[in-house]
PDB file with SEQRES, HELIX, SHEET and CRYST1 records, atoms N, CA, C and O in Angstrom:
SEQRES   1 A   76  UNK UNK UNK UNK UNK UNK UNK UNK UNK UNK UNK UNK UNK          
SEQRES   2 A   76  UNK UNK UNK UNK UNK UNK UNK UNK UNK UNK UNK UNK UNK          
SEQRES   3 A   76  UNK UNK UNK UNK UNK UNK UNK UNK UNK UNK UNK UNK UNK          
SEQRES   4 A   76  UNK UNK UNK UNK UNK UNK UNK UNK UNK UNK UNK UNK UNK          
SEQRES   5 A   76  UNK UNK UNK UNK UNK UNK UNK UNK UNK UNK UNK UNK UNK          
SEQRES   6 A   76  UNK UNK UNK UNK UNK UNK UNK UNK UNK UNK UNK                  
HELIX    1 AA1 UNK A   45  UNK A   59  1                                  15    
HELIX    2 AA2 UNK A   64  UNK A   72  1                                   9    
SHEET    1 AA1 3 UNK A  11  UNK A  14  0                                        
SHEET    2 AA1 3 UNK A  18  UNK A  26 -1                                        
SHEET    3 AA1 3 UNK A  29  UNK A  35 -1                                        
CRYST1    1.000    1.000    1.000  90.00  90.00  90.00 P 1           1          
ATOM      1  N   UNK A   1       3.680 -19.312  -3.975  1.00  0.00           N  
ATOM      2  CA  UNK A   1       2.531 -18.466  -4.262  1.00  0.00           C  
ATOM      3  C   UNK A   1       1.425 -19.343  -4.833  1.00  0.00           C  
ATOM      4  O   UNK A   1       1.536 -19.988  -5.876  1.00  0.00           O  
ATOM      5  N   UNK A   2       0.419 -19.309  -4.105  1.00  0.00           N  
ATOM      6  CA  UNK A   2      -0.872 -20.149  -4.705  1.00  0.00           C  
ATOM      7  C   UNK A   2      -1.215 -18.895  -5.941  1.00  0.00           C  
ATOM      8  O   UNK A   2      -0.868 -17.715  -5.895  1.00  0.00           O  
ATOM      9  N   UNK A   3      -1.972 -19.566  -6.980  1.00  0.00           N  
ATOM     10  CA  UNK A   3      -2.742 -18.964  -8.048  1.00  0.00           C  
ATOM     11  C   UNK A   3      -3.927 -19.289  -8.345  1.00  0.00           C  
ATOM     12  O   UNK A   3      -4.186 -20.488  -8.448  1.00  0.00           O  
ATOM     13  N   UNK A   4      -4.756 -18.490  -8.518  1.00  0.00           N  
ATOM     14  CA  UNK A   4      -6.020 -19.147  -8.564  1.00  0.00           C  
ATOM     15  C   UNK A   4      -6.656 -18.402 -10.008  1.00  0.00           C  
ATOM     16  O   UNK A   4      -6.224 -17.435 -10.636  1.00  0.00           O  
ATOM     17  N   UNK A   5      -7.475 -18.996 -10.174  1.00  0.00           N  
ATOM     18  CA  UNK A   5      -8.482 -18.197 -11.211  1.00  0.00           C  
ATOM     19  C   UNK A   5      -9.510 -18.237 -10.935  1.00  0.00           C  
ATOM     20  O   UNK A   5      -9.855 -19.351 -10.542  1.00  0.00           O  
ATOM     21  N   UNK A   6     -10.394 -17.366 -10.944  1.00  0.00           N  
ATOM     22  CA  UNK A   6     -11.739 -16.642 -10.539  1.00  0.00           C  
ATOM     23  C   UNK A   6     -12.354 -15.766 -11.551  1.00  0.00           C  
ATOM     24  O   UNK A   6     -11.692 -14.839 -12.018  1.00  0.00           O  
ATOM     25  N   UNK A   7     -13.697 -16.005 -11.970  1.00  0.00           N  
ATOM     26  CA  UNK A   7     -14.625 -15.274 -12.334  1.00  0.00           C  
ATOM     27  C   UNK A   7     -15.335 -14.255 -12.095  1.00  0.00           C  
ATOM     28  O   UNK A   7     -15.534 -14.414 -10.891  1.00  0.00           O  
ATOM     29  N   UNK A   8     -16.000 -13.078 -12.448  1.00  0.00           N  
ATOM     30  CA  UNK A   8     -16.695 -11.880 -11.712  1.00  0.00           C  
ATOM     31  C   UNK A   8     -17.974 -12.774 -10.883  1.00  0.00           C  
ATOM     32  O   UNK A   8     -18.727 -13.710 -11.153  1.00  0.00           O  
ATOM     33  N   UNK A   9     -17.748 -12.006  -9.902  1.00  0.00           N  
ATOM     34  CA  UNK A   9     -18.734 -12.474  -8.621  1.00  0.00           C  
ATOM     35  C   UNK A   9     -18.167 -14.034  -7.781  1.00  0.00           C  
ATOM     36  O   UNK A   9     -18.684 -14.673  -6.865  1.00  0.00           O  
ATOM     37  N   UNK A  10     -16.913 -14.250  -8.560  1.00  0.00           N  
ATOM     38  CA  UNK A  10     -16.516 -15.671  -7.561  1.00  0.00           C  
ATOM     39  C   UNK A  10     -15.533 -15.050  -6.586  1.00  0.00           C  
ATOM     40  O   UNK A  10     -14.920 -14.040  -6.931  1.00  0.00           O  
ATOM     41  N   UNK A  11     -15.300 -15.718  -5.107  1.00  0.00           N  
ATOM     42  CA  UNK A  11     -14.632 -15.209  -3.953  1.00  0.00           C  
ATOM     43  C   UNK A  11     -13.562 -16.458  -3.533  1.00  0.00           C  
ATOM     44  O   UNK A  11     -13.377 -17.611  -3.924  1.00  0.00           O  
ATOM     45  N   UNK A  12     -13.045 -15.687  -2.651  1.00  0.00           N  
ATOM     46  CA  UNK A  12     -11.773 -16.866  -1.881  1.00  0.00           C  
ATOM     47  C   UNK A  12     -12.088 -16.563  -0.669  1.00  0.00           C  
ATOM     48  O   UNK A  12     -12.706 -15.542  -0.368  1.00  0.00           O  
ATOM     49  N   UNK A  13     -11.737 -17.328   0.042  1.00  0.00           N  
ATOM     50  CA  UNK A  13     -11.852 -17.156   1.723  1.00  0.00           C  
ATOM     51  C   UNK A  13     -10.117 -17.717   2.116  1.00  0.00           C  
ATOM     52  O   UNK A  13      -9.512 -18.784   2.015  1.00  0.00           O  
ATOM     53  N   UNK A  14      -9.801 -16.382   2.581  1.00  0.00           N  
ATOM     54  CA  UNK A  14      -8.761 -16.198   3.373  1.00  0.00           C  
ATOM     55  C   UNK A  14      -8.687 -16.518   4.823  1.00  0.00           C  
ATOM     56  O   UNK A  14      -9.185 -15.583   5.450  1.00  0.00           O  
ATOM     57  N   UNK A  15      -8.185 -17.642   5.751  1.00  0.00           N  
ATOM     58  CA  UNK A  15      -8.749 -17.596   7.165  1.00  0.00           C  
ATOM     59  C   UNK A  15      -9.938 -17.448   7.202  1.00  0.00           C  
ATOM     60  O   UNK A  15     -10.807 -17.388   6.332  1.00  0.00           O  
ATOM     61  N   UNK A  16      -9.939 -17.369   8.665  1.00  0.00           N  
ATOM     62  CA  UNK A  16     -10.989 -16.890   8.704  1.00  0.00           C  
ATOM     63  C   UNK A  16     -12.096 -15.963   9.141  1.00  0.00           C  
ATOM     64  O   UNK A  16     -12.357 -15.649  10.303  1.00  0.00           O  
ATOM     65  N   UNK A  17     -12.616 -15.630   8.205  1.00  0.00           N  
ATOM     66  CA  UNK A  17     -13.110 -13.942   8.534  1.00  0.00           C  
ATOM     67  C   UNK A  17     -12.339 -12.674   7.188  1.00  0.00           C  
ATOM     68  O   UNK A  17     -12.527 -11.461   7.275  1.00  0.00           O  
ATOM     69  N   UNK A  18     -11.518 -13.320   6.075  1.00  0.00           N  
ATOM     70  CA  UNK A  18     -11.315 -12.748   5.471  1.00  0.00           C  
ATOM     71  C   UNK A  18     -11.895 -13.408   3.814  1.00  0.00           C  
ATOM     72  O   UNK A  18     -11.820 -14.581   3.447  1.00  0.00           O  
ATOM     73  N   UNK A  19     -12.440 -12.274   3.065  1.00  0.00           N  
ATOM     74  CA  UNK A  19     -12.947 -12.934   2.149  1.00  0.00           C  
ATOM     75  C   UNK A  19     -12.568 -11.511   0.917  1.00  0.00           C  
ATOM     76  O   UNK A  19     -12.603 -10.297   1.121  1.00  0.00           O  
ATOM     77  N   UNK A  20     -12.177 -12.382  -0.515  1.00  0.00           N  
ATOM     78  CA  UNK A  20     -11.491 -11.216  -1.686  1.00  0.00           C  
ATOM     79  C   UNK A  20     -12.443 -11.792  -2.666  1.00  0.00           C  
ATOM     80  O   UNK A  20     -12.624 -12.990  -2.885  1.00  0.00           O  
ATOM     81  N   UNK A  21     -12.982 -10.857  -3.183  1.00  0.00           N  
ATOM     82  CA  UNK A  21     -14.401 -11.568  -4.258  1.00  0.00           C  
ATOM     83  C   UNK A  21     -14.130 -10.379  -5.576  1.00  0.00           C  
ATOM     84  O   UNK A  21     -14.085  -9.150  -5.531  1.00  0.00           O  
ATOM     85  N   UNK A  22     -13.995 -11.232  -6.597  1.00  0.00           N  
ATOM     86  CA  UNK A  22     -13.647 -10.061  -7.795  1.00  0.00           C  
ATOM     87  C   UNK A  22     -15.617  -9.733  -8.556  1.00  0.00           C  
ATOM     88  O   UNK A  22     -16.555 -10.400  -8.994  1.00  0.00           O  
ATOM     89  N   UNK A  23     -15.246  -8.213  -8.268  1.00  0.00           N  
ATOM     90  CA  UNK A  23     -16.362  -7.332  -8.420  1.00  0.00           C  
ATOM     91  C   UNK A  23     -16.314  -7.170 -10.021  1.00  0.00           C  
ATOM     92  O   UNK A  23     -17.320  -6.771 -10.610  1.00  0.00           O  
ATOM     93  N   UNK A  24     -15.058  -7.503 -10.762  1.00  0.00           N  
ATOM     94  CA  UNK A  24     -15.628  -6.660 -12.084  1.00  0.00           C  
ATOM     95  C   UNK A  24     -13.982  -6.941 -13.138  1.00  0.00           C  
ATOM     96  O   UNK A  24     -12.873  -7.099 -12.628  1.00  0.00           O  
ATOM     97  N   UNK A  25     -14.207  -6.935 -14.305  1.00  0.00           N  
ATOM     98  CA  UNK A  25     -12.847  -7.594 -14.976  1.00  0.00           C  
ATOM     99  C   UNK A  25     -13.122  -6.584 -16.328  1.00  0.00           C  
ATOM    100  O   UNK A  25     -13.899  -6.907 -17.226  1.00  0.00           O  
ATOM    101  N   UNK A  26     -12.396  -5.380 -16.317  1.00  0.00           N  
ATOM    102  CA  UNK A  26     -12.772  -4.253 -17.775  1.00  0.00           C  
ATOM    103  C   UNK A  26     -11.319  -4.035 -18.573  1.00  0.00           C  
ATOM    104  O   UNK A  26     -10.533  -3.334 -17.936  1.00  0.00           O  
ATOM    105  N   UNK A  27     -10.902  -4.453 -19.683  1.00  0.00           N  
ATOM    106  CA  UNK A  27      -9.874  -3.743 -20.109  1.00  0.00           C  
ATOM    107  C   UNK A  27      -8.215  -4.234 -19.269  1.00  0.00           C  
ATOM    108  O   UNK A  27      -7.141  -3.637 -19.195  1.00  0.00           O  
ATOM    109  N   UNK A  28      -8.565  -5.242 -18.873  1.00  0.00           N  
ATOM    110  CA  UNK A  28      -7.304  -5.463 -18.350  1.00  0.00           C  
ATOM    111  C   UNK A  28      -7.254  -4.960 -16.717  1.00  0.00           C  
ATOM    112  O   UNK A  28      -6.206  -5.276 -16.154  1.00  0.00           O  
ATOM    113  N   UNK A  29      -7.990  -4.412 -16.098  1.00  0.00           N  
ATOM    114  CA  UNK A  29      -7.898  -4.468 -14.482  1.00  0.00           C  
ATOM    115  C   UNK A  29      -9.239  -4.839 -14.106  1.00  0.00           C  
ATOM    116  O   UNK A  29     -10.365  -4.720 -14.591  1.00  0.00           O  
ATOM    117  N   UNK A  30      -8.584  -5.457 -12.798  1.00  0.00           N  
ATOM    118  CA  UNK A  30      -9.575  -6.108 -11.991  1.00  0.00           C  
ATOM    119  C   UNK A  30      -9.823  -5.530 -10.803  1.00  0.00           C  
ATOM    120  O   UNK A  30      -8.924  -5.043 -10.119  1.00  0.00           O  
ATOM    121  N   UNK A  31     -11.050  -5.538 -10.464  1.00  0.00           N  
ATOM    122  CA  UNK A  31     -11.569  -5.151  -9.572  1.00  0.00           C  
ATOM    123  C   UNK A  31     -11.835  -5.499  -8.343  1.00  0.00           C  
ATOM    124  O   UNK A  31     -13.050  -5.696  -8.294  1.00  0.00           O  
ATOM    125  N   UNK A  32     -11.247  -5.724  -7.090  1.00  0.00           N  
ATOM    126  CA  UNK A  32     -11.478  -6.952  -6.321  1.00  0.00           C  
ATOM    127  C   UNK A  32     -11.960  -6.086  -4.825  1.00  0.00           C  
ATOM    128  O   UNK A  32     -11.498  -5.023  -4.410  1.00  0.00           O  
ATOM    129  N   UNK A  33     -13.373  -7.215  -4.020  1.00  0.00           N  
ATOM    130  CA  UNK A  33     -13.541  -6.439  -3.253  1.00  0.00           C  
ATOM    131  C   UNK A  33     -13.137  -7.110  -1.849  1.00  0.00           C  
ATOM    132  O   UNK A  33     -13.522  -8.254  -1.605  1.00  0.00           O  
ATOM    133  N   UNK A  34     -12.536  -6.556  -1.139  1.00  0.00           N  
ATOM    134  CA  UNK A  34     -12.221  -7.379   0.272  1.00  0.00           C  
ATOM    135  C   UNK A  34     -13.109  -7.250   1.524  1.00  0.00           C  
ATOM    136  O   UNK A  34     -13.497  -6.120   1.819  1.00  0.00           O  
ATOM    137  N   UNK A  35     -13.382  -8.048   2.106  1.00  0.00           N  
ATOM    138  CA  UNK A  35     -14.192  -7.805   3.196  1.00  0.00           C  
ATOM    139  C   UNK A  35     -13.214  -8.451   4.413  1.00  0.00           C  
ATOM    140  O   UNK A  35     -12.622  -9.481   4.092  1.00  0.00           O  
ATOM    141  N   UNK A  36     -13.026  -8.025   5.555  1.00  0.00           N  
ATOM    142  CA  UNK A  36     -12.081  -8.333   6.531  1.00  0.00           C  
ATOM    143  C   UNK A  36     -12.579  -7.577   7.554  1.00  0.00           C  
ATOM    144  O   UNK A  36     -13.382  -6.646   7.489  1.00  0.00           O  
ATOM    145  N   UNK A  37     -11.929  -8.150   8.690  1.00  0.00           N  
ATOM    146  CA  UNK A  37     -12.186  -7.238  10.398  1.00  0.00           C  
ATOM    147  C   UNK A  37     -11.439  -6.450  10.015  1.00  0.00           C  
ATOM    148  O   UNK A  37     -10.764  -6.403   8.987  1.00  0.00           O  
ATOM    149  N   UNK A  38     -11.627  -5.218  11.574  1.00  0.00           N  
ATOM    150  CA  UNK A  38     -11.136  -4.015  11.233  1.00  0.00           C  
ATOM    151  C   UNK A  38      -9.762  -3.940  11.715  1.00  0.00           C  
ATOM    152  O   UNK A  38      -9.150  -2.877  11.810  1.00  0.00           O  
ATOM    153  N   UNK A  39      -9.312  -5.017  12.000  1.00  0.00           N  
ATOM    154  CA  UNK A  39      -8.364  -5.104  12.724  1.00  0.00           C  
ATOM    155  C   UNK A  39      -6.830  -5.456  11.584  1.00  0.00           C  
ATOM    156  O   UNK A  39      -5.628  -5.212  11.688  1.00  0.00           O  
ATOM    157  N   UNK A  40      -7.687  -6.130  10.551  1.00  0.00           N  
ATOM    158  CA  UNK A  40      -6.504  -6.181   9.442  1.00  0.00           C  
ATOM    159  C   UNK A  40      -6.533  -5.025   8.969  1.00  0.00           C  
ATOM    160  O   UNK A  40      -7.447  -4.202   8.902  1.00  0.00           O  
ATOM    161  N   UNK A  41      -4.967  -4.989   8.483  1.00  0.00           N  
ATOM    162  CA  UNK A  41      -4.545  -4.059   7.906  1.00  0.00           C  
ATOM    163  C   UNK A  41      -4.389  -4.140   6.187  1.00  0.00           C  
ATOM    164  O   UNK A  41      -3.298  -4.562   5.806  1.00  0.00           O  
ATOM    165  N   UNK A  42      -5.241  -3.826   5.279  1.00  0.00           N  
ATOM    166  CA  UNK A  42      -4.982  -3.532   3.863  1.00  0.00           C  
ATOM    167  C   UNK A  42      -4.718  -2.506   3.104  1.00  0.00           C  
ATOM    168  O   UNK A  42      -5.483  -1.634   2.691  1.00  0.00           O  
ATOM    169  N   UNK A  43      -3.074  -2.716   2.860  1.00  0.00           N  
ATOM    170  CA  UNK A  43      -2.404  -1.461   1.844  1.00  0.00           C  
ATOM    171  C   UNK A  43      -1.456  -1.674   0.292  1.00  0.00           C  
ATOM    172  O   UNK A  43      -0.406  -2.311   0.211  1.00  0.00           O  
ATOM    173  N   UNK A  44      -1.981  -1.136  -0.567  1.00  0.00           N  
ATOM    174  CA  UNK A  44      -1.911  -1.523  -2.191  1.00  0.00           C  
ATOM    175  C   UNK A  44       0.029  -1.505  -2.120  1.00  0.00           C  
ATOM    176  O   UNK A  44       0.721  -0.498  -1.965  1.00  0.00           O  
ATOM    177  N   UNK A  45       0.455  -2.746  -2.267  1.00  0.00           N  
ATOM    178  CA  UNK A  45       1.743  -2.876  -2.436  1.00  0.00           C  
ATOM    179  C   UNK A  45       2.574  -1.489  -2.774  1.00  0.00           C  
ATOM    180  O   UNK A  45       3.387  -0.938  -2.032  1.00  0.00           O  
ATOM    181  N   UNK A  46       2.215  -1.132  -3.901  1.00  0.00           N  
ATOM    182  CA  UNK A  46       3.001   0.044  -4.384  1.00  0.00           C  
ATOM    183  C   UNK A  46       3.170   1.495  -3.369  1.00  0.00           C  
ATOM    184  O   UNK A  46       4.248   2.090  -3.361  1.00  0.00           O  
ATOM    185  N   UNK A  47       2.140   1.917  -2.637  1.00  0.00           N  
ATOM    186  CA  UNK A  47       2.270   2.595  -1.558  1.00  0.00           C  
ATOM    187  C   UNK A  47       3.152   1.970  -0.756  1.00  0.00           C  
ATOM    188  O   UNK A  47       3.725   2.922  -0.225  1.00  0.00           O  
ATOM    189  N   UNK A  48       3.674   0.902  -0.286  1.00  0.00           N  
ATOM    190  CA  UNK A  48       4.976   0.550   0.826  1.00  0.00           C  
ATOM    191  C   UNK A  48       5.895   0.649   0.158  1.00  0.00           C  
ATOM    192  O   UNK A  48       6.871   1.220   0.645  1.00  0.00           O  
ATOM    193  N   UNK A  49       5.969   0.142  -1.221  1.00  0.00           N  
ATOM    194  CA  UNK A  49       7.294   0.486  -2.283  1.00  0.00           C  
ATOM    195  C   UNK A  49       7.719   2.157  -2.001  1.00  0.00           C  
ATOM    196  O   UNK A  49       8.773   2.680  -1.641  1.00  0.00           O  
ATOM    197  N   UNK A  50       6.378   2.703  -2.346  1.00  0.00           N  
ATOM    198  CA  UNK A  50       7.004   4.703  -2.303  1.00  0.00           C  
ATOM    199  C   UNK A  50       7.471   4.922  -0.528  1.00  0.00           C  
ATOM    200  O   UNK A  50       8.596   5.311  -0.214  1.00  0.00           O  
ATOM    201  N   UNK A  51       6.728   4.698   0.172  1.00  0.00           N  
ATOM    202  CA  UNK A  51       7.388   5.050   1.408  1.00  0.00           C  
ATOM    203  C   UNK A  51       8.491   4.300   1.843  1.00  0.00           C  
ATOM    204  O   UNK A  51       8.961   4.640   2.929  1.00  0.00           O  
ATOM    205  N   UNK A  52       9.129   3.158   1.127  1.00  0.00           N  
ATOM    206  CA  UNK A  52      10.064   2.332   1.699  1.00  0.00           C  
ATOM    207  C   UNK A  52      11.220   3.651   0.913  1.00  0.00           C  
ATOM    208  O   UNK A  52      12.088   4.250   1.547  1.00  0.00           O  
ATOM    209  N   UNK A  53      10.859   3.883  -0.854  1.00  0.00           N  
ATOM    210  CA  UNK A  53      11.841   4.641  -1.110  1.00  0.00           C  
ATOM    211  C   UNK A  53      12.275   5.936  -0.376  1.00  0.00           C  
ATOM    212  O   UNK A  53      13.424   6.292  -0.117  1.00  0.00           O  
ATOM    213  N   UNK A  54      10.973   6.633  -0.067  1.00  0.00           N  
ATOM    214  CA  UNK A  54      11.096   7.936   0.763  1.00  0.00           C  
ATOM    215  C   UNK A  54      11.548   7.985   1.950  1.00  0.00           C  
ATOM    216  O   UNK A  54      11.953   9.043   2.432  1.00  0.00           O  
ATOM    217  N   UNK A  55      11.548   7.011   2.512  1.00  0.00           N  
ATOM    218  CA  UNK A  55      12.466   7.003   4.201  1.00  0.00           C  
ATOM    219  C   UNK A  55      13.784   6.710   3.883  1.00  0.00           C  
ATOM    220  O   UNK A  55      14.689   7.155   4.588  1.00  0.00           O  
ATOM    221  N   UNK A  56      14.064   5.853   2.680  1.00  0.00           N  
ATOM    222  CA  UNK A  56      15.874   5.676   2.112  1.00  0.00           C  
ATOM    223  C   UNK A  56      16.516   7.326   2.007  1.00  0.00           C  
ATOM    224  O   UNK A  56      17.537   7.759   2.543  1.00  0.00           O  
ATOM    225  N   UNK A  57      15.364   8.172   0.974  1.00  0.00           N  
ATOM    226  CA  UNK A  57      16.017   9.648   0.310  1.00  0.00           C  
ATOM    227  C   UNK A  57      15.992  10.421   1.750  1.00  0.00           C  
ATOM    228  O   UNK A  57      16.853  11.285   1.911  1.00  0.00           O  
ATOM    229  N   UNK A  58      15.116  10.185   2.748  1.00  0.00           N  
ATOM    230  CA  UNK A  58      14.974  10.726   3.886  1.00  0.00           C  
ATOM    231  C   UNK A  58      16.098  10.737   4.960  1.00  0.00           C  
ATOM    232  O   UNK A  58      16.248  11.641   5.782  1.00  0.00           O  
ATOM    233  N   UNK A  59      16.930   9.536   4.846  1.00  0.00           N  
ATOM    234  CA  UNK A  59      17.826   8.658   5.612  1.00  0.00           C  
ATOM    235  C   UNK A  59      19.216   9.229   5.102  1.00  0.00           C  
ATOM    236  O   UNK A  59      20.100   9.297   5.956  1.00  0.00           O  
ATOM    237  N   UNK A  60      19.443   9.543   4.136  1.00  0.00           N  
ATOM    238  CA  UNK A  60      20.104  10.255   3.263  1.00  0.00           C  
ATOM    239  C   UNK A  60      21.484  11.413   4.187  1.00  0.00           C  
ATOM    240  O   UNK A  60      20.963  12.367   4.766  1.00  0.00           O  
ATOM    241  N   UNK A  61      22.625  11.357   4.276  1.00  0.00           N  
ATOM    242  CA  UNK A  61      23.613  12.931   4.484  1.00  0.00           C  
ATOM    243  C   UNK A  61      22.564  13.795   4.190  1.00  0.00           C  
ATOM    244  O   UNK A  61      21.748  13.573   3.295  1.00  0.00           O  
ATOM    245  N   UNK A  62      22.556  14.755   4.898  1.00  0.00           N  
ATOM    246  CA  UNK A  62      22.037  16.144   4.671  1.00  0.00           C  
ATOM    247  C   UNK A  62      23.266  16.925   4.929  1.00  0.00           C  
ATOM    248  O   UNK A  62      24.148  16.647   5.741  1.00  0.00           O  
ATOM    249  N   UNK A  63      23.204  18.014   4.070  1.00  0.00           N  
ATOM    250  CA  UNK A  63      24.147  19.042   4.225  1.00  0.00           C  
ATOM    251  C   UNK A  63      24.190  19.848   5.750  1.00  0.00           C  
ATOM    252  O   UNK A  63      23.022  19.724   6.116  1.00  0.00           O  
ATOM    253  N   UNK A  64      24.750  20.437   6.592  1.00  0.00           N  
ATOM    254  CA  UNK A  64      24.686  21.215   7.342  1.00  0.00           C  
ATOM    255  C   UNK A  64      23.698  22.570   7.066  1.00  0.00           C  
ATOM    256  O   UNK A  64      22.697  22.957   7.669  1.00  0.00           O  
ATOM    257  N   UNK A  65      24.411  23.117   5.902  1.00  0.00           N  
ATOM    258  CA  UNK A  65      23.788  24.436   5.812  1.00  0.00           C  
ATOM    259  C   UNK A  65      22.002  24.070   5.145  1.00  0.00           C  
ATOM    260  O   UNK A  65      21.152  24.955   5.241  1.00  0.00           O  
ATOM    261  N   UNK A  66      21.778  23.185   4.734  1.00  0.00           N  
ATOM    262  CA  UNK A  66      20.444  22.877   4.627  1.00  0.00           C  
ATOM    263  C   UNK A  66      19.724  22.675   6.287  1.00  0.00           C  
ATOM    264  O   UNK A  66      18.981  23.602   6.611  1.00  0.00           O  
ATOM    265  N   UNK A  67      19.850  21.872   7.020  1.00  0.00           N  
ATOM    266  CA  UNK A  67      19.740  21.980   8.179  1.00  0.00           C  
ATOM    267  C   UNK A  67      19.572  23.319   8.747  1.00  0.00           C  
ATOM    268  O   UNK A  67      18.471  23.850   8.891  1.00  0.00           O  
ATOM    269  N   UNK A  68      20.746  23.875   9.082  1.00  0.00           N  
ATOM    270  CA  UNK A  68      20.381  25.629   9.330  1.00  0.00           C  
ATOM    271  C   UNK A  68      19.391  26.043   8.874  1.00  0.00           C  
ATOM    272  O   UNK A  68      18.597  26.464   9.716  1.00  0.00           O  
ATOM    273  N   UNK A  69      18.855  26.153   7.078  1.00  0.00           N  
ATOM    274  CA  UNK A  69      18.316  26.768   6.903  1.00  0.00           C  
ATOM    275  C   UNK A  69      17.018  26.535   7.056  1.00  0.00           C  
ATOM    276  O   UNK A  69      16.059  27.297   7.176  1.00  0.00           O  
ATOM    277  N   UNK A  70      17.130  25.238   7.034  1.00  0.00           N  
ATOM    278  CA  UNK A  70      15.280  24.298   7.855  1.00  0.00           C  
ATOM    279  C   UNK A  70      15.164  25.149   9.042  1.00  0.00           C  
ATOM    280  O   UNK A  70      14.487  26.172   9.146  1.00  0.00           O  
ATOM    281  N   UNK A  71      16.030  24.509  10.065  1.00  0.00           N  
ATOM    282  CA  UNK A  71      15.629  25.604  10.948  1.00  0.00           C  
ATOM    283  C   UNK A  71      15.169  26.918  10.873  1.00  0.00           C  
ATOM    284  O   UNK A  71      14.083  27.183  11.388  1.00  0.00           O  
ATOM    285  N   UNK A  72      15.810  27.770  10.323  1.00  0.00           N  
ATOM    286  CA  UNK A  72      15.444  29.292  10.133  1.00  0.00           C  
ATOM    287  C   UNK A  72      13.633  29.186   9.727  1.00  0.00           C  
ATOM    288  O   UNK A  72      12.676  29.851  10.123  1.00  0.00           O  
ATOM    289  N   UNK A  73      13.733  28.152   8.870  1.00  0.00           N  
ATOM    290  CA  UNK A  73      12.677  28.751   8.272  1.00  0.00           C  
ATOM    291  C   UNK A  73      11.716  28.249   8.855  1.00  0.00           C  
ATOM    292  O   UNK A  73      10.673  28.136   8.210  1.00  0.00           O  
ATOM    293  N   UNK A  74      11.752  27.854  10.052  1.00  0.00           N  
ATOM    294  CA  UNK A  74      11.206  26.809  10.567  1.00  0.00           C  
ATOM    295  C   UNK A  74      10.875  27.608  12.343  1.00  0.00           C  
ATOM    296  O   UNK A  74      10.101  27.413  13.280  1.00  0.00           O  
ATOM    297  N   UNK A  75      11.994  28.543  12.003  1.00  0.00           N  
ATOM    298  CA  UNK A  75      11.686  29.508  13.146  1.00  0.00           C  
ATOM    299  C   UNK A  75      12.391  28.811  14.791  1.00  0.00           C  
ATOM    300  O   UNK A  75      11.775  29.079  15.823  1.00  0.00           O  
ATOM    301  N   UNK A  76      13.329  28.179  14.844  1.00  0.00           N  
ATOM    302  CA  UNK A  76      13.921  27.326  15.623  1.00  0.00           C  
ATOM    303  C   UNK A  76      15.054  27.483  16.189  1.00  0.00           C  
ATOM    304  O   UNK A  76      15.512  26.597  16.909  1.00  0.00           O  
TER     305      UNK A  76                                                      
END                                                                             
């Protein structure tokens, strides 16, 4: 893992065509702004953490009679 330190209004250049420039430093969070094609994809770590957990609880035995009753209610 590279580390860097940066000041408000200093940037990094990622490749190229990607650039992360910290907008603002208050109280302990930072503010950082990314500029990239539209073609990358940027998503805040912790959102893949919750959906990695929710497809595990998803993945999960289900009961039968829960099933049934999805259906029913589900009109199926």
């Amino acid at each position: 893992m590279l580390v860097l330190a940066r000041k408000v209004d200093e940037s990094i250049l990622i490749g190229e065509g990607i650039s992360v420039k910290v907008i603002s430093i208050d109280k302990g969070v930072v503010k950082l702004g990314i500029d990239a094609p539209k073609s990358v994809a940027i998503v805040r770590s912790e959102l893949i953490e919750d959906v990695k957990e929710y497809n595990i609880a998803a993945s999960k035995e289900v009961k039968l009679d829960t099933i049934s009753l999805l259906s029913k209610l589900l009109g199926r």
